[in-house]
C-alpha positions in Angstrom: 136.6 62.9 172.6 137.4 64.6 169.1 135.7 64.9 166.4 137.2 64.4 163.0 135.3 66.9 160.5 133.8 65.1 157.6 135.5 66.5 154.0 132.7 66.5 151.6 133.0 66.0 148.2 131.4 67.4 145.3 128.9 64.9 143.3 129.2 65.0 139.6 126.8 63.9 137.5 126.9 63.0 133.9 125.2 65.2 130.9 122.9 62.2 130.3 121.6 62.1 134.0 120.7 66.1 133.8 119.4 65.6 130.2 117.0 62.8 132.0 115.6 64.6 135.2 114.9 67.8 132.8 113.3 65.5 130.8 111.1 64.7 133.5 110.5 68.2 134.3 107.3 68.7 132.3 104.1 71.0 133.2 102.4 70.2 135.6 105.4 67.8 137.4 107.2 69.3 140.7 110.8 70.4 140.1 111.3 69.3 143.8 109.6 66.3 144.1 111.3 65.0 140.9 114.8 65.9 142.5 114.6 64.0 145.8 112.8 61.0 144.0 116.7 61.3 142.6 118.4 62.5 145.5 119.5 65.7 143.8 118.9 69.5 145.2 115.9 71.4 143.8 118.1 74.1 143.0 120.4 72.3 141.4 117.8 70.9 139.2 116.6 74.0 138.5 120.2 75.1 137.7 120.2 72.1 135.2 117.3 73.4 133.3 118.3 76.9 133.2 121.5 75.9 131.5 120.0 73.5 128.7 117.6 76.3 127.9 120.4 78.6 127.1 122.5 76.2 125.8 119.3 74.8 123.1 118.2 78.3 122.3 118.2 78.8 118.8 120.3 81.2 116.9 118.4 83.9 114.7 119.8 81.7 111.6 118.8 79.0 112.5 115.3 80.3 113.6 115.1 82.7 110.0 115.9 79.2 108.1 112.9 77.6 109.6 109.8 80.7 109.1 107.5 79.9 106.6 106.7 83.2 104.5 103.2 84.5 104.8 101.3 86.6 102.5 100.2 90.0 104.5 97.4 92.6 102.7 97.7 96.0 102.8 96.3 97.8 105.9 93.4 99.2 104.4 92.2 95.3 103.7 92.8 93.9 107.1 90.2 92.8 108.9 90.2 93.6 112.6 88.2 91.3 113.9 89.2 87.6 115.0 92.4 86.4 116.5 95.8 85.8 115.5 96.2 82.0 116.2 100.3 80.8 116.7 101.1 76.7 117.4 104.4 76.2 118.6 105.9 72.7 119.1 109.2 72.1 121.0 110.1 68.4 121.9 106.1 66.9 123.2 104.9 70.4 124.3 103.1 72.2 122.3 101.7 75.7 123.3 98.5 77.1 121.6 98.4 81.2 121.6 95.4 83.2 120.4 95.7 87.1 120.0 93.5 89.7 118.7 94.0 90.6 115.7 93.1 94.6 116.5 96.9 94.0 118.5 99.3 92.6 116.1 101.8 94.8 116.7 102.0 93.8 120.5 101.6 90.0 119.3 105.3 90.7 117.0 106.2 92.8 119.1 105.9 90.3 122.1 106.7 87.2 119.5 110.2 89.2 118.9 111.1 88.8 122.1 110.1 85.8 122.9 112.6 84.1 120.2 115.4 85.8 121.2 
């Protein structure tokens, strides 16, 4: 008796089917469970989303056209008491950050980073 090997074939998958499982990949929601509910890899998935984040990240124009200019005292005013309170919206999630205000260096420094 011989045995044929199978050939296997790659699956491709259109750009609207990834942009629809990352879309489903929200906090809180399993990367896995939503990929064999679709009968795609985890990894893959995860592949998926890696690539649209790069691919959607803003460029520093683009970013620089959207900052709202603030008003900052001199040093010798500042208060350093309170926090530092940032909204950031992206799509339907929205993250809430609160930083002391006696660390608003670290807050830029860690907010310069974070935009790149």
């Amino acid at each position: 008796m011989s045995s044929t090997p199978t050939i296997r074939s790659r699956r491709h998958h259109s750009t609207e089917f990834k942009q629809e499982l990352i879309g489903l990949c929200q906090p809180g929601v399993s990367i896995s469970a939503v990929a064999l509910a679709h009968g795609v890899n985890a990894n893959l998935l995860r592949r998926w989303i890696k690539a649209f984040a790069v691919e959607t990240t803003l460029s520093e124009e683009s970013i620089l056209g959207k900052l709202v200019p603030i008003r900052v005292e001199s040093k010798s005013s500042v208060s350093t008491e309170g926090n530092i309170q940032l909204e950031i919206q992206r799509g339907s999630t929205r993250i809430h950050i609160k930083w002391p205000i006696a660390e608003a260096h670290a807050c830029a420094q860690w907010l310069g980073e974070w935009i790149k």
